[in-house]
MIMI-187991 format. One line per 10 residues: their letters; for each residue z, y, x of N, C-alpha, C. Coordinates in steps of 0.05 Angstrom, whole numbers, plus 32768, in hexadecimal, padded with zeros to 4 digits. Layout:
residues N
A = Z Y X Z Y X Z Y X  ... .
***
This chain:
residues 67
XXXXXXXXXX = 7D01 814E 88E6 7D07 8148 88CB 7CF4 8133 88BF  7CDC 8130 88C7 7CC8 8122 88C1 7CD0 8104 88C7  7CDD 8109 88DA 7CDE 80DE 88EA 7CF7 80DF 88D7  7D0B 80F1 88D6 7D1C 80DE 88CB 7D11 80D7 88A8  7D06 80E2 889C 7CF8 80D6 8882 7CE3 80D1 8883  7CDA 80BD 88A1 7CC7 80AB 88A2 7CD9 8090 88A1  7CF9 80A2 88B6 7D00 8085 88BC 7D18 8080 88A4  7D1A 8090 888D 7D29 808E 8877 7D12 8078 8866  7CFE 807F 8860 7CE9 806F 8850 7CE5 8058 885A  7CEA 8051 8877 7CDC 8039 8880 7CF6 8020 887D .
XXXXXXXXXX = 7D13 802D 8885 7D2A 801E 887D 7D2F 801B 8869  7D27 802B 884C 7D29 802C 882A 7D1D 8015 882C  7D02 8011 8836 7CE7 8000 8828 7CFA 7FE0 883F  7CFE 7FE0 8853 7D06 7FC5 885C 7D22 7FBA 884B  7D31 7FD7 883D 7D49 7FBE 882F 7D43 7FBB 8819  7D29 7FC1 880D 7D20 7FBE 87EF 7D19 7FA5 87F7  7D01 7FA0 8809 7CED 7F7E 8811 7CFE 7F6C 8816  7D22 7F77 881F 7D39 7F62 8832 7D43 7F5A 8810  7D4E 7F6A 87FD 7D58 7F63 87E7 7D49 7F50 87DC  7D31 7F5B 87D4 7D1E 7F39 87C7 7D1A 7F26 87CE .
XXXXXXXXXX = 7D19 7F20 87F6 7D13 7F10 87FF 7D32 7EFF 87F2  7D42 7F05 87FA 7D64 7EFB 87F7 7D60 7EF2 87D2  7D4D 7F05 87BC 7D53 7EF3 87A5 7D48 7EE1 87A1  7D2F 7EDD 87B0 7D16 7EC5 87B7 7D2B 7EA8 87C0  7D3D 7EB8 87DA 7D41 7E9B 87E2 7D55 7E96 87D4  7D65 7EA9 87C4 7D7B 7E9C 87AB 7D77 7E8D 8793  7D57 7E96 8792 7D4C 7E82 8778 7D3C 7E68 8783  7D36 7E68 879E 7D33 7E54 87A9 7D43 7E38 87B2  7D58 7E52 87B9 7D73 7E40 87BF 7D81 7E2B 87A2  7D7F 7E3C 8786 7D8B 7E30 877E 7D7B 7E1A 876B .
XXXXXXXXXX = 7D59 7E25 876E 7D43 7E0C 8769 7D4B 7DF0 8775  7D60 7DF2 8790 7D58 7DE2 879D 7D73 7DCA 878D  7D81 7DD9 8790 7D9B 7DCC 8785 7D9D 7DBF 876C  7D93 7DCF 875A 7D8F 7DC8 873A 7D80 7DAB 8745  7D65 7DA9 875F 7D59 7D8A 8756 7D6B 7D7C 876A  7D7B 7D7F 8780 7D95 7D6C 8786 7DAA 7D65 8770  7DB1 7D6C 8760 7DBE 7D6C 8752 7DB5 7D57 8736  7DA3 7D5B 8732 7D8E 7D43 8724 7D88 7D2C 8736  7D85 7D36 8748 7D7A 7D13 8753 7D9B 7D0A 875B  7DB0 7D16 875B 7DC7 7D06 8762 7DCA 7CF3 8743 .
XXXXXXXXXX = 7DCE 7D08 8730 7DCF 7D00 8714 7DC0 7CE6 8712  7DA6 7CE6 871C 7D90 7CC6 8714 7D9B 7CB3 8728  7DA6 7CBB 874A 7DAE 7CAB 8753 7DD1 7C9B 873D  7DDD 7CAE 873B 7DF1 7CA5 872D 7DF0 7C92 870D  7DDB 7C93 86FE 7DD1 7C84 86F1 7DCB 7C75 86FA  7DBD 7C68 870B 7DAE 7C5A 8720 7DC4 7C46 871D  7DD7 7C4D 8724 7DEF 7C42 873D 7DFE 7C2B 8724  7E01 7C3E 8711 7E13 7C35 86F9 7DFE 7C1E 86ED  7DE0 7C1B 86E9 7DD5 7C10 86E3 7DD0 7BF8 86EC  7DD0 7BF6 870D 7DCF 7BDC 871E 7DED 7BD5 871F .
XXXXXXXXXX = 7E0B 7BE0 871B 7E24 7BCE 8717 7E24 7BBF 8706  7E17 7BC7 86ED 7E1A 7BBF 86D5 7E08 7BA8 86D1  7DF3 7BA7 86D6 7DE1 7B96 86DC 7DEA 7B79 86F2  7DEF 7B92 870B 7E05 7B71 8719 7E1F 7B62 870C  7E30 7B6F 86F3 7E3B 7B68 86EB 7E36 7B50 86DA  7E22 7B53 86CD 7E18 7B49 86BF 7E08 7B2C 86C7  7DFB 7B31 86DA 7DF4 7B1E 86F0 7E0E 7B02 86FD  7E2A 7B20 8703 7E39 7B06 8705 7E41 7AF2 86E8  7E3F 7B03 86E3 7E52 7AEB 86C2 7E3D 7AD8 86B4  7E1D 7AD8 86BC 7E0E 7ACB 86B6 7E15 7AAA 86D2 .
XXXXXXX = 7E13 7ABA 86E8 7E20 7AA0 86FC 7E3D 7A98 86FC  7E49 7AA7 86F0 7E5D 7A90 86EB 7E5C 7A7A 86CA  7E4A 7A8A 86B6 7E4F 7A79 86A3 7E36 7A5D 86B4  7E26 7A5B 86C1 7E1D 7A4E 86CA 7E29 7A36 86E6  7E3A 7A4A 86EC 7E4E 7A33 86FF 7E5F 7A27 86E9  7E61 7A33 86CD 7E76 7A24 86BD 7E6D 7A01 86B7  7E4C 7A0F 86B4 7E3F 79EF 86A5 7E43 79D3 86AE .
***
């Protein structure tokens, strides 16, 4: 009777340490995403910022091929 509520306590205590480990890597997991998710965002700014800019670039060389 003794081993099995050594070995009841010792399986309690490993799915207590297994549950936290699992919320650790869920708040890790979703640390990770929240800053992918931002740096897509700045890439996508990024992106819109250099079209706009080349756009702008072209219409400066053509009013200059106009001269």
């Amino acid at each position: 009777m003794k081993k099995l509520t050594h070995f009841l306590i010792i399986a309690l205590s490993i799915g207590v340490f297994s549950c936290t480990n699992k919320k650790k890597e869920e708040a890790e997991t979703k640390a990770a995403v929240e800053q992918i998710e931002a740096v897509e965002s700045e890439i996508e700014n990024v992106s819109k910022e250099i079209e706009s800019k080349a756009r702008e670039l072209e219409d400066s060389l053509e009013e200059l091929d106009g001269i």
